[in-house]
C-alpha positions as CSV (number, residue, x, y, z in Angstrom):
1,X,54.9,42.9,138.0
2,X,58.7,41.7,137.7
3,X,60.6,42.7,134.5
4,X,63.1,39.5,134.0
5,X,66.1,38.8,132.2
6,X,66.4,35.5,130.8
7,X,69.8,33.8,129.2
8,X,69.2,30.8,127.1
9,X,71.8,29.0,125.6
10,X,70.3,26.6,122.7
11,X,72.5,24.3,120.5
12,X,72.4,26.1,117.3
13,X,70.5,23.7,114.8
14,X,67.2,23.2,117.1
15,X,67.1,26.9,117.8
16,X,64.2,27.7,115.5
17,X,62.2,24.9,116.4
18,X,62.6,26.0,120.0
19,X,61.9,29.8,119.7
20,X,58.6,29.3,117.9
21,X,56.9,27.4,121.0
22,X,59.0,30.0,123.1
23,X,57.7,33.1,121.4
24,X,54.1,31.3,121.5
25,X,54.3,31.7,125.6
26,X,56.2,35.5,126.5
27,X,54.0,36.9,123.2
28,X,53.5,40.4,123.9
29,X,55.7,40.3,127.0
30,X,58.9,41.1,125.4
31,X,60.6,44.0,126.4
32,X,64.5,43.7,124.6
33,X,65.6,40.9,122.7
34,X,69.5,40.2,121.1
35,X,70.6,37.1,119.2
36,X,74.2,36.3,119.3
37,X,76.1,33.8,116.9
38,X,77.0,30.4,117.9
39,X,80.4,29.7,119.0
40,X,82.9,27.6,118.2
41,X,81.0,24.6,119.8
42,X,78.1,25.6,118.2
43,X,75.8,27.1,121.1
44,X,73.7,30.2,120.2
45,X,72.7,32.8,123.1
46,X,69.7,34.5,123.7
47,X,69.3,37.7,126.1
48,X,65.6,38.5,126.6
49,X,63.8,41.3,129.1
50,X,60.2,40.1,129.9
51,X,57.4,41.8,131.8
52,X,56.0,39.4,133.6
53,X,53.4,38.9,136.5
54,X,54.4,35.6,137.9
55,X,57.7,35.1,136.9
56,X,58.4,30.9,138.6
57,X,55.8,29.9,136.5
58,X,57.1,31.1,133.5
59,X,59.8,30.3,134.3
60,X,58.9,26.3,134.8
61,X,57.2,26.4,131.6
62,X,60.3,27.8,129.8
63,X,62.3,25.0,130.9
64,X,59.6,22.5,129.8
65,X,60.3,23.9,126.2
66,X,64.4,23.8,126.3
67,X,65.5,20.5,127.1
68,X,69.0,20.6,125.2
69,X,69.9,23.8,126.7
70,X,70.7,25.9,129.8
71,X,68.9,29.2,130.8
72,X,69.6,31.7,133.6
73,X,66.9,33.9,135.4
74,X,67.2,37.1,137.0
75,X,64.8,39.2,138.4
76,X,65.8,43.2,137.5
77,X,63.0,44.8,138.9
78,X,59.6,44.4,140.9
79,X,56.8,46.6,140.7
């Protein structure tokens, strides 16, 4: 079991759209969650913790969901 940290920067106006199917695959996995404003360009960034068991797959799926936007993964602990 690996707790993960991923950052995902979405364009602001698809970002609800894109958390919905996001939240339908790491439901119940969440450890921390914060939401930060967009910026002047308009790109919104999301910090999450997950507990997760097999953390490249996820993490393949994950990027199948956000096309538009960038995410970072890193692994903070294994178990």
């Amino acid at each position: 079991m690996q707790i993960v940290e991923l950052d995902i920067k979405l364009p602001y106006e698809g970002r609800g759209k894109i958390l919905s199917r996001l939240y339908g695959k790491v439901r119940g996995k969440i450890r921390d969650i914060h939401f930060f404003p967009p910026d002047s360009e308009g790109i919104s960034e999301i910090k999450m913790e997950i507990v997760e068991e097999d953390a490249p797959r996820l993490l393949s799926e994950i990027r199948k969901i956000i096309k538009n936007g960038k995410i970072t993964f890193r692994v903070l602990s294994e178990a």
